[in-house]
C-alpha positions in Angstrom: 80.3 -8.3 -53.6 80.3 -12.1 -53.1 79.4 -13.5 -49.6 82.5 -15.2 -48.0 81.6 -18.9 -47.0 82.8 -19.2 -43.8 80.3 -22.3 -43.6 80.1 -25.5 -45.6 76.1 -25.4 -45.6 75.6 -28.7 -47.5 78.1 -29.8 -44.4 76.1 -27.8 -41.7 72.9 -29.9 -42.6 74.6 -33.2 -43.5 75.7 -32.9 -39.4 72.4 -31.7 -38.2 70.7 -35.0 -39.6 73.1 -37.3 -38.3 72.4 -35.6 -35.0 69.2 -36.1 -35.5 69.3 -39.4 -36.5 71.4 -40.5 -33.0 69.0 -38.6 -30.5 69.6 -35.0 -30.9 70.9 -32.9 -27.6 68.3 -30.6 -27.0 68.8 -29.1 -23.5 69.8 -25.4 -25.4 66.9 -25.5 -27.9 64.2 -26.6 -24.7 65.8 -23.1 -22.8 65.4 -21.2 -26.2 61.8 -22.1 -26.8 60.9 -21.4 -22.9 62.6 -18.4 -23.0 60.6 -18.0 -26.7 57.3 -18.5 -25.0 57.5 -16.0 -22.2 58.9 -13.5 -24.7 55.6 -13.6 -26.8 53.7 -13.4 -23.6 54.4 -9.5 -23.1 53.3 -9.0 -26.7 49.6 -8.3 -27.1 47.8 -9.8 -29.7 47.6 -12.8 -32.0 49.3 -14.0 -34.8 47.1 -15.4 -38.0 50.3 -17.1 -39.8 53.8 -17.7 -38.0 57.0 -18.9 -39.7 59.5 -21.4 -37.9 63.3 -20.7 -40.2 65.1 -23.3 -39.5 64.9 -24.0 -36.0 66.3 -27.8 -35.3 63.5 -29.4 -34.2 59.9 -28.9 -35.0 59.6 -28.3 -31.2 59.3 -24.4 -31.2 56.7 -24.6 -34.3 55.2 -26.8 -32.0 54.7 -24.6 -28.8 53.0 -22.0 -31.8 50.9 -24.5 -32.5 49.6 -25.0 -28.8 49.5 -21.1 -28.3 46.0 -20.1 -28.5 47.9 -17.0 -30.5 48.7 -18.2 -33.4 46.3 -20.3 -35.6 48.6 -21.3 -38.6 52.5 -22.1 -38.2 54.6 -23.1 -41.5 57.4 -24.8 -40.7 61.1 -24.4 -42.9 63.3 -27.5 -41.8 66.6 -27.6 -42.7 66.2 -31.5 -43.3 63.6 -33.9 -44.4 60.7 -33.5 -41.8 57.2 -35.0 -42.1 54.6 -31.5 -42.2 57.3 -29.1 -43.0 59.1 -27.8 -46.1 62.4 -28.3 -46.7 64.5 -25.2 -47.4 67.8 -22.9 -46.7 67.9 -20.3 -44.2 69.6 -18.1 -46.7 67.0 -18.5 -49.7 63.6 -18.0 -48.4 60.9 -19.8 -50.6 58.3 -17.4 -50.2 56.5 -14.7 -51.2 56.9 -11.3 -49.7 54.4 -9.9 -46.6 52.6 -13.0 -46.1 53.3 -13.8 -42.4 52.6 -12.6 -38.8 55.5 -13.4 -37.2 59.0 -15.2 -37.7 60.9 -17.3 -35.5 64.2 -18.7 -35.7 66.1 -20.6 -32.4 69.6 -21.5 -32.6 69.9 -21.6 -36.6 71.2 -18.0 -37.9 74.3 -18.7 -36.3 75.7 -21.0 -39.1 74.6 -18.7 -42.1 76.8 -17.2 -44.5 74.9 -14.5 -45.0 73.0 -13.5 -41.9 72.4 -10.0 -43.4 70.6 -11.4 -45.9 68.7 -14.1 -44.1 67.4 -11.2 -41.8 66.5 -9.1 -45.2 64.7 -12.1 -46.3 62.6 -12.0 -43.2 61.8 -8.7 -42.9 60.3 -9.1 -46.3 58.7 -11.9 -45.4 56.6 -10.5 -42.4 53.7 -8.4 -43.3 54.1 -4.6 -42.1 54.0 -4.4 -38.3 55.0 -8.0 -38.0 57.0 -9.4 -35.6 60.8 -11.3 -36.1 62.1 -12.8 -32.9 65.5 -15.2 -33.4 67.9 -16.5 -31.0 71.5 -17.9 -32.3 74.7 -18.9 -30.6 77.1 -15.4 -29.3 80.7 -14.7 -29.3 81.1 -16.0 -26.0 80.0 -19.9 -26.8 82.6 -22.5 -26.3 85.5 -19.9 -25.4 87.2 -22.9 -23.4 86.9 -25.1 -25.9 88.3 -22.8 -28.6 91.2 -21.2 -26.6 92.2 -25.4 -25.2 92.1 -25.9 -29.0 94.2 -23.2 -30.2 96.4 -23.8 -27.6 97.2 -28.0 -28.3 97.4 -27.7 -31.8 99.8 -24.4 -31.6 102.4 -26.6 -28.8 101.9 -30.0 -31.4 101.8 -28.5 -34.8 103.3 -24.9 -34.5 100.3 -23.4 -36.1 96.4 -23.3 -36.0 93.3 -24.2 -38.4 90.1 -23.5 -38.0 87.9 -25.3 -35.4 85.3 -23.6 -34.1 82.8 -21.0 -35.7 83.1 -17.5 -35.4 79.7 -16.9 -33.9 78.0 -12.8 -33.8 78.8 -10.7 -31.2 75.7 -9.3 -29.5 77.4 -5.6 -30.4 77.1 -6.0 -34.1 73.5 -7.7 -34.2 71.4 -4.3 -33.3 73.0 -2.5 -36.4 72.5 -5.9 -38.6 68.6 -5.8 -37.2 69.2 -1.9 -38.8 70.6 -2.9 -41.5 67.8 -5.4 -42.4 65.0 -2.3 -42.4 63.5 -4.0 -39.1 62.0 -1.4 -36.7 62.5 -1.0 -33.3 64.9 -3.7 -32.7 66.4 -5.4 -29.8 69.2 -6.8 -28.4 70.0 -9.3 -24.6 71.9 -12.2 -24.3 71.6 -15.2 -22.5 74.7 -16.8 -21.3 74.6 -20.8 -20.1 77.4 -22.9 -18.4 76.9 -26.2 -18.9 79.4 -28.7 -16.7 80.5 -31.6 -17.8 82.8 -34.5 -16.9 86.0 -34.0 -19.3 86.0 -32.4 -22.7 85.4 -34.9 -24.8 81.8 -35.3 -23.0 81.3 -31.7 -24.7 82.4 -33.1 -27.7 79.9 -35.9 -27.9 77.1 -33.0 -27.1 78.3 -30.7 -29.7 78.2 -33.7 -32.1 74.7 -34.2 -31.0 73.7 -31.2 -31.8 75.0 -30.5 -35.3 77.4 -28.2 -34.3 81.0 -30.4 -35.0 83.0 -28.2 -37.5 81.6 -27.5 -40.7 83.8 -24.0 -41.7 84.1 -24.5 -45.4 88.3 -23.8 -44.6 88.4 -26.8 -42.2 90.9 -28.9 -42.1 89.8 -31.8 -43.8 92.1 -34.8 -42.2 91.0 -35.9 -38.9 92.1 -34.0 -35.5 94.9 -35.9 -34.7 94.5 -38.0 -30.9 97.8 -36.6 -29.9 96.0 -32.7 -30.4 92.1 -34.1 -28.7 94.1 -35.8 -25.9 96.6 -32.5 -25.2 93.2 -30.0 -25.8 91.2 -31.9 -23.0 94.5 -31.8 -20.7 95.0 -28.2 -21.1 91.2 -27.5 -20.9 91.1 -29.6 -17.3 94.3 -27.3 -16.6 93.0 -24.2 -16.9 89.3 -23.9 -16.3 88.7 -27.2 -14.7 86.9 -26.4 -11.5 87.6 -28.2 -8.2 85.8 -31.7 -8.6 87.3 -32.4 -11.5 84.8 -31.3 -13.7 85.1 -28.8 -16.5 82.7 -25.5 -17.8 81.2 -24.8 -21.1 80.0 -21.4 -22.1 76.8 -21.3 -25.0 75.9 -17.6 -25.1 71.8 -17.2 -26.7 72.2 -14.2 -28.1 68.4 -12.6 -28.6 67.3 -10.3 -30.9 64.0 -9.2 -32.1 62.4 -6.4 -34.3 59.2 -5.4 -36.0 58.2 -4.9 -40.1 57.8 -1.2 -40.1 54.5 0.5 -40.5 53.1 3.9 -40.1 51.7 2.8 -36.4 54.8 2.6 -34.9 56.6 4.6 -32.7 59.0 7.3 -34.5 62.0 8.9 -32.6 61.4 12.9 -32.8 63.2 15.2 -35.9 66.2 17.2 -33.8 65.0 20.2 -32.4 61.2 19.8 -32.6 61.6 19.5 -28.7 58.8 22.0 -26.7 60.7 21.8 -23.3 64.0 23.4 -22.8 65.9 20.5 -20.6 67.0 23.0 -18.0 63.6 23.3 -17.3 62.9 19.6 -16.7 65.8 19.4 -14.4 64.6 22.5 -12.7 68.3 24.0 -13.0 69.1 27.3 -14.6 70.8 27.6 -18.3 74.4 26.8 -18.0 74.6 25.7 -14.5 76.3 23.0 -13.5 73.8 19.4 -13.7 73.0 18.1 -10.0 76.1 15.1 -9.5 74.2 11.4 -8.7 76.3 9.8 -6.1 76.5 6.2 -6.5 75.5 4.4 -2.9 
């Protein structure tokens, strides 16, 4: 089966540069890589060779860098970058079981094919290595997508597509699955980030790459009529009481390991050796002791 394209990519990184180019917003990608740091912290041992997919900036191949844990980081950028190499997210250019760990902040999200990106870097890891991404949830920019919706439905009687469908924490344990990792896990991390009307978000989003770039876009300009009615009805409804308005970017986290023989195994169905009436001290078939909530 063919992937859909729900994203222009050539688009995705087109943005990304010019974003880059005009002082790139980094205030999400500085959370993701603290957050990346003590993440790594509760995991015991060092990395030889590390791969950075596609992260924004060079900042989190950075931090490896610094980390007396890893000793070699390659970086793939998703634009020209001096010390890195220059690929797509969805076509690794490597060969299989060459790295330590894999890293990936706030890039995934705009894949076609994030199946198949997390595929690539499970295959990429040597067994027993470590994967640890972070892209944008469900949740980000729900104001921004319902104030949209809502001024282009009152203006033009119908909608077009504005703002990315990002994953929903619920489906990305089963992709991990799906991918062959081992042991994977899930947590989000929801920010709300105020700002002083909605087309201040705006300017950020452009900032950051992440203006639309759905390959079914509209391709004539938003009309001003639609921006000036979305930022009204945006103000309207979640404005808070100074005037100023709330945005939502969800992190979504998720992490797993290349399997290998080492790891822990969930037991075959009834190779259990205690019967779990005996564990709750209770008798076969009586009734389990009721926890009352205080």
């Amino acid at each position: 089966m063919n992937t859909p394209l729900v994203f222009d990519r050539p688009l995705v990184r087109r943005r990304l540069a010019r974003a880059l180019s005009q002082g790139y917003a980094d205030f999400l990608l500085v959370r993701a890589v603290e957050d990346l740091e003590e993440r790594l912290s509760t995991v015991l041992r060092t990395f030889s060779l590390a791969l950075d997919v596609g992260t924004p900036t060079s900042i989190a191949a950075e931090v490896l860098h610094r980390s007396a844990r890893v000793e070699t980081v390659i970086r793939l950028s998703p634009v020209p970058e001096a010390g890195s190499i220059v690929g797509d997210e969805e076509l690794l250019p490597f060969s299989g079981g060459r790295f330590d760990l894999a890293v990936s902040l706030l890039a995934l999200h705009s894949v076609n094919d994030l199946p198949g990106s997390l595929i690539q870097i499970r295959h990429a890891l040597k067994p027993d290595g470590l994967f640890i991404g972070a892209l944008l949830g469900s949740s980000t920019l729900t104001e921004l997508r319902q104030s949209l919706t809502q001024a282009e439905a009152e203006i033009e009687g119908g909608v077009s597509p504005r703002v990315a469908p990002f994953a929903d924490l619920r489906d990305i344990g089963g992709l991990l699955q799906r991918a062959g990792f081992a042991l994977p896990v899930t947590d989000s991390d929801v920010v709300r980030v105020r700002y002083a009307n909605a087309f201040a978000l705006m300017q950020d989003l452009r900032r950051m790459g992440l203006t639309n770039a759905l390959h079914d876009r509209r391709k004539t300009p938003l009309r001003r009529a639609i921006l000036m009615r979305t930022a009204e009805i945006y103000a309207e409804r979640f404005g808070d009481a100074d005037g100023r308005i709330p945005a939502t970017f969800e992190i979504v986290w998720l992490s797993g390991w290349s399997p290998h023989e080492s790891q822990q195994k969930p037991l075959r169905p009834g190779s259990a050796k205690t019967r779990l009436a005996d564990a709750l001290g209770v008798k076969e078939g009586a009734p389990a002791p009721r926890l009352d909530k205080k």
